[in-house]
C-alpha positions as CSV (number, residue, x, y, z in Angstrom):
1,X,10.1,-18.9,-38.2
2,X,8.9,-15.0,-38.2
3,X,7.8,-13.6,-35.5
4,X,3.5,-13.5,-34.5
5,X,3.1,-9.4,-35.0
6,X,0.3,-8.1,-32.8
7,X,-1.1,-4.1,-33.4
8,X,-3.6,-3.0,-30.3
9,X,-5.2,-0.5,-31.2
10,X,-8.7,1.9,-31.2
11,X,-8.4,5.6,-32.0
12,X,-10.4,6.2,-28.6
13,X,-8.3,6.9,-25.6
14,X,-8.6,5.2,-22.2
15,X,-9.8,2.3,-23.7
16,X,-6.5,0.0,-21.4
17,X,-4.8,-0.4,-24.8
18,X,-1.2,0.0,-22.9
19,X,-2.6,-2.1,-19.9
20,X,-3.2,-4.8,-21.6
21,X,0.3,-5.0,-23.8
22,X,2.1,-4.6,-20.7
23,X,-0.2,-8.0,-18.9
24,X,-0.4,-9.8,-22.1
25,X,4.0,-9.3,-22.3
26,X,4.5,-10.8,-19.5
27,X,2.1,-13.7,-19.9
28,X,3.9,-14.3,-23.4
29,X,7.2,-14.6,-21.2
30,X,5.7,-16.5,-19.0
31,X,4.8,-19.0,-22.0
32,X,8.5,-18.9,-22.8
33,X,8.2,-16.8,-25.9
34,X,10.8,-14.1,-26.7
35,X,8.6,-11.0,-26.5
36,X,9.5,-7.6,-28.3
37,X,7.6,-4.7,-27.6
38,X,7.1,-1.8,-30.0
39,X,5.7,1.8,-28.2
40,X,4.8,3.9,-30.9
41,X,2.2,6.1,-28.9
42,X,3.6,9.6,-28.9
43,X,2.6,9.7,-25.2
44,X,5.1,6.5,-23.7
45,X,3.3,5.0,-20.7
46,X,4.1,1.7,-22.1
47,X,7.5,2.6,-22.0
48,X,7.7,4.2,-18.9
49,X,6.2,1.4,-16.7
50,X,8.0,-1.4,-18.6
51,X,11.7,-0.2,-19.1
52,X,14.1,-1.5,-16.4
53,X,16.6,1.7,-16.1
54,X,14.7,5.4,-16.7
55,X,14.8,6.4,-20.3
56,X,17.2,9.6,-21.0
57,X,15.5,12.4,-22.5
58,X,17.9,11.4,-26.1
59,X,16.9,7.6,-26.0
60,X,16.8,6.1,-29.3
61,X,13.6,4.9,-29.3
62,X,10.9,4.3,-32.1
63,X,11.1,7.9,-33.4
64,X,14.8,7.4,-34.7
65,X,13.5,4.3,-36.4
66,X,11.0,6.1,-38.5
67,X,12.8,9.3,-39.0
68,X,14.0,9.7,-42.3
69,X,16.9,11.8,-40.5
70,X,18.2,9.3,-38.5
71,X,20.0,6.0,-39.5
72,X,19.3,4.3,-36.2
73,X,17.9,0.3,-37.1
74,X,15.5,-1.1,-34.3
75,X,18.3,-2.9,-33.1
76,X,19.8,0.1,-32.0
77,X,16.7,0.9,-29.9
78,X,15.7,-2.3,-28.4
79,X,16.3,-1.5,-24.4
80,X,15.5,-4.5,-21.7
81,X,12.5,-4.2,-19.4
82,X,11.9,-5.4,-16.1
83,X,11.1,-8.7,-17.0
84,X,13.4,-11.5,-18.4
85,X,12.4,-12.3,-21.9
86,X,10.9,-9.2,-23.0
87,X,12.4,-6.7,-24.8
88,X,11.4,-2.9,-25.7
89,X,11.6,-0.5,-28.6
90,X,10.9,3.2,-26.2
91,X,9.3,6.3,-26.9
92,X,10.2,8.7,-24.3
93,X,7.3,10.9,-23.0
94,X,9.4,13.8,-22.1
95,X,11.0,13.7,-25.9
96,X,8.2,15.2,-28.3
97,X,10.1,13.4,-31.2
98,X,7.4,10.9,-31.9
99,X,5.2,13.2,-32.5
100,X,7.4,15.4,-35.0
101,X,8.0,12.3,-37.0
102,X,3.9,11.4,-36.9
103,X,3.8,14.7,-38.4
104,X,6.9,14.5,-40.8
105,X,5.8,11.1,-42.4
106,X,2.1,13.3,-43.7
107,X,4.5,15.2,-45.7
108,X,6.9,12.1,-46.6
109,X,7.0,10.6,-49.6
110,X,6.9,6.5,-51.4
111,X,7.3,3.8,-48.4
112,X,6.1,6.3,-45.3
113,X,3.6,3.7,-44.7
114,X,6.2,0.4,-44.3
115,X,8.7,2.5,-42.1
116,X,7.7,0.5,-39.0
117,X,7.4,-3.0,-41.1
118,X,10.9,-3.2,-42.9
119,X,12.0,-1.9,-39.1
120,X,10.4,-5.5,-37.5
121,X,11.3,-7.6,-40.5
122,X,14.8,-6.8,-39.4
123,X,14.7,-8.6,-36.2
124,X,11.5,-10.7,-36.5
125,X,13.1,-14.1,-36.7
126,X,14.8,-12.8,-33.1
127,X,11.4,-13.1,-31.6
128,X,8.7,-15.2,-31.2
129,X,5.7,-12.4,-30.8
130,X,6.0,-8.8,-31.5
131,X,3.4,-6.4,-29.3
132,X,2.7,-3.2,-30.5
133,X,1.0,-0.4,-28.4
134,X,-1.1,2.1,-31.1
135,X,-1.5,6.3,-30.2
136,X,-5.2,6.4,-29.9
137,X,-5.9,7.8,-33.5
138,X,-5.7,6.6,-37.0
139,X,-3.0,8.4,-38.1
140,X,0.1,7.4,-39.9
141,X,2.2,6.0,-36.7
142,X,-1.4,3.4,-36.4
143,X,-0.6,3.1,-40.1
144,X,2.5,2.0,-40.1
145,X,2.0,-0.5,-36.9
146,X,-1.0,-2.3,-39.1
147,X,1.1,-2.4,-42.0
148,X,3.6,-3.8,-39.7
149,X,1.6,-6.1,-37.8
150,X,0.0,-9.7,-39.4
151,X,-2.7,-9.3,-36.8
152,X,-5.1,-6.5,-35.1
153,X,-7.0,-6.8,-31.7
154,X,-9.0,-3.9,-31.0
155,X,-9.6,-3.1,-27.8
156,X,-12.0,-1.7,-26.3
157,X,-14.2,-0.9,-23.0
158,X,-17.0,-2.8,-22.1
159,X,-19.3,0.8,-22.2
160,X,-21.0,2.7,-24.2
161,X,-19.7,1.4,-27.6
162,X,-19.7,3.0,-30.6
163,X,-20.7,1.3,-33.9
164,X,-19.6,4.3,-35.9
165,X,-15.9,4.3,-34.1
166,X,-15.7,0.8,-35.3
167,X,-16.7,1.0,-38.4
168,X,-13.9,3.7,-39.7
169,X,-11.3,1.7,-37.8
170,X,-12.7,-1.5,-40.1
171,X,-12.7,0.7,-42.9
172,X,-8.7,1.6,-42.2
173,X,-7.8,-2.0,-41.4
174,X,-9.5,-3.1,-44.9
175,X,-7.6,-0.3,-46.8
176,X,-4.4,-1.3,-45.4
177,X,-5.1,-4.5,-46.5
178,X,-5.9,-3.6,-50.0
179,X,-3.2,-0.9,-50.1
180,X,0.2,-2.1,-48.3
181,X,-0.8,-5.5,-46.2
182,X,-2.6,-8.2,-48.0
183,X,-1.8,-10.8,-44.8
184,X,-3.4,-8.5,-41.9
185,X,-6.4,-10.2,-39.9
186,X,-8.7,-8.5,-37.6
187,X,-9.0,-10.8,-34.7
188,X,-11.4,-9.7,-32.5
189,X,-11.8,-7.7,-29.5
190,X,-9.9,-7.3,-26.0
191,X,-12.5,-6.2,-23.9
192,X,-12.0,-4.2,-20.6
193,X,-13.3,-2.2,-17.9
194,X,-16.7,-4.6,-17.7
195,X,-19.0,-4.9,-15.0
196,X,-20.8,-8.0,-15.4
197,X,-22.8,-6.9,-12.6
198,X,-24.7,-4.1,-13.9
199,X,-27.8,-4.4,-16.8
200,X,-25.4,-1.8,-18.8
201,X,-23.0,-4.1,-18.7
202,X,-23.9,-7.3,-19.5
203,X,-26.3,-5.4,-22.3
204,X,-23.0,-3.5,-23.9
205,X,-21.1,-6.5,-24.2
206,X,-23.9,-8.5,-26.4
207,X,-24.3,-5.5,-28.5
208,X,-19.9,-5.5,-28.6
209,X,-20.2,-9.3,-30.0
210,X,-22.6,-8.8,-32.5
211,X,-20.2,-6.8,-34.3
212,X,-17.1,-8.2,-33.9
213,X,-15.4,-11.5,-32.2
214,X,-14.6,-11.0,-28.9
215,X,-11.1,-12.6,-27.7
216,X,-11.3,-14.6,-24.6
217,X,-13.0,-13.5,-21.6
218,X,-14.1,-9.6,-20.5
219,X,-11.8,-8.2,-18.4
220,X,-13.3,-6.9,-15.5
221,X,-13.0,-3.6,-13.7
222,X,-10.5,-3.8,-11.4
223,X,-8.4,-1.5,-9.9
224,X,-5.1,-3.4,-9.3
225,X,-5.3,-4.3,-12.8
226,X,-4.0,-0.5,-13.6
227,X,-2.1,0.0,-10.2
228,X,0.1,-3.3,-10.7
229,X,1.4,-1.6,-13.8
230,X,2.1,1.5,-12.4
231,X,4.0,-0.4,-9.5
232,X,5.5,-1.8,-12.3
233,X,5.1,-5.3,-11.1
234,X,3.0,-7.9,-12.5
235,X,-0.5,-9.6,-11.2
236,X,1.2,-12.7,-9.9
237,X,3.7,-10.5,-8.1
238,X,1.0,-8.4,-7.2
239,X,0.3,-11.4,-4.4
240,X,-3.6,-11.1,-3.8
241,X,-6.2,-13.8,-5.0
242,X,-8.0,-11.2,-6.9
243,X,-4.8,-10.3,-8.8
244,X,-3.9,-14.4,-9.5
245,X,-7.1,-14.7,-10.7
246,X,-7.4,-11.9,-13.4
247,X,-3.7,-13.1,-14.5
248,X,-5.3,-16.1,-15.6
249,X,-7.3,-14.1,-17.8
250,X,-4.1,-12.5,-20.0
251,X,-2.4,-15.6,-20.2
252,X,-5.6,-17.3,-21.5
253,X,-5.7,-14.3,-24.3
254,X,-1.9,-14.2,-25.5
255,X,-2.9,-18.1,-25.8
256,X,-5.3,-17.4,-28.2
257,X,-3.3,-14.2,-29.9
258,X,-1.1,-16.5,-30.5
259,X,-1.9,-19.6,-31.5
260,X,0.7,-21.9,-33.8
261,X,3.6,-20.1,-32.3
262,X,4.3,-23.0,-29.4
């Protein structure tokens, strides 16, 4: 059975894209599915936070997967993390190579787009969900991971939300469909950073549903949420009842991101 192939993404920035992949990884664990990965933000917090030895600055990582100059297959660049049942493909923040192949594949020619999907369909049957963390911009690495992927969450925060930002990234997610992926699926929305206690709010996240499906409950604004990843150490480990408690909230999402594969 192939693998469930999740993209995260929204071409805004600080939206908690990477927080939430690196919650929602080890809830899939937790769930005893076999959990790959995939970093292909130039910028590598995911893989920073979530790889169990420091990366060397010549890692093979997602970059040598994409690169027409390199003959390195994913399964050269799967690394483990710090959790037992999850696996990584890296991109090293110190190591601008990402980025040179983002801007090497405009220039590329026939199959640029599938780079990242012929990568996954190599080892798909190895896992049971794939995570992929998207840069925050629609460019050809966000390409690749929805050509990639059978299913998109967006997330986003629970603020001042932009109707036109959606609509190009619908417009991107429907042309990849036409163009390269006829089985991709918008899900829905992840949505973080909410304070259900303000008028804002609770008003932002109606007018966030009314456009598209939200995926299990907000996440609220908590701090730990962001600091237990930087520790490196997830919200159960984290040992407080506030911690426990949002916990619950990731491993009721990956429940629904991936429905079918338990």
């Amino acid at each position: 059975m192939s693998a469930e192939v999740l993209a995260f993404c929204n071409q805004k920035g600080g939206v908690g894209k990477t927080t939430s992949v690196f919650h929602l990884a080890y809830a899939a664990a937790k769930a005893d599915m076999r959990v790959l990965v995939v970093d292909i933000d130039p910028q590598g917090n995911l893989s920073t936070v979530l790889s169990r030895q420091a990366l060397a600055r010549d890692e093979v990582g997602v970059a040598d997967v994409l690169s027409e100059a390199s003959t390195a297959t994913i399964a050269d660049a799967i690394v483990p993390t710090i959790w037992p049942g999850v696996e990584l493909v890296p991109t090293v923040p110190e190591n601008e190579s990402l980025a040179y192949v983002r801007d090497q594949l405009v220039i590329a020619g026939a199959g640029r787009e599938r780079r990242l999907r012929d990568a996954v369909d190599f080892v798909d049957k190895v896992y049971d969900v794939v995570l992929i963390d998207c840069p925050p911009s629609l460019d050809l690495l966000t390409i690749n991971a929805l050509v990639a992927a059978r299913k998109v969450v967006v997330v986003s925060q629970s603020a001042l939300f932009s109707a036109n930002g959606l609509a190009r990234l619908r417009r991107t997610i429907e042309a990849v469909k036409r163009s390269y992926n006829p089985q991709l699926e918008l899900l829905g929305a992840m949505i973080n950073l909410h304070e259900n206690n303000t008028i804002a709010g609770r008003e932002q996240l109606v007018e966030i549903a009314a456009n598209i499906n939200i995926l299990g409950d907000a996440i609220p604004k908590r701090v730990v949420i962001k600091d237990s990843m930087e520790s490196q150490t997830s919200l159960p480990d984290w040992g407080t009842t506030q911690s426990r408690n949002l916990s619950t909230i990731y491993r009721d999402t990956i429940a629904i991101l991936t429905d079918g594969v338990h």
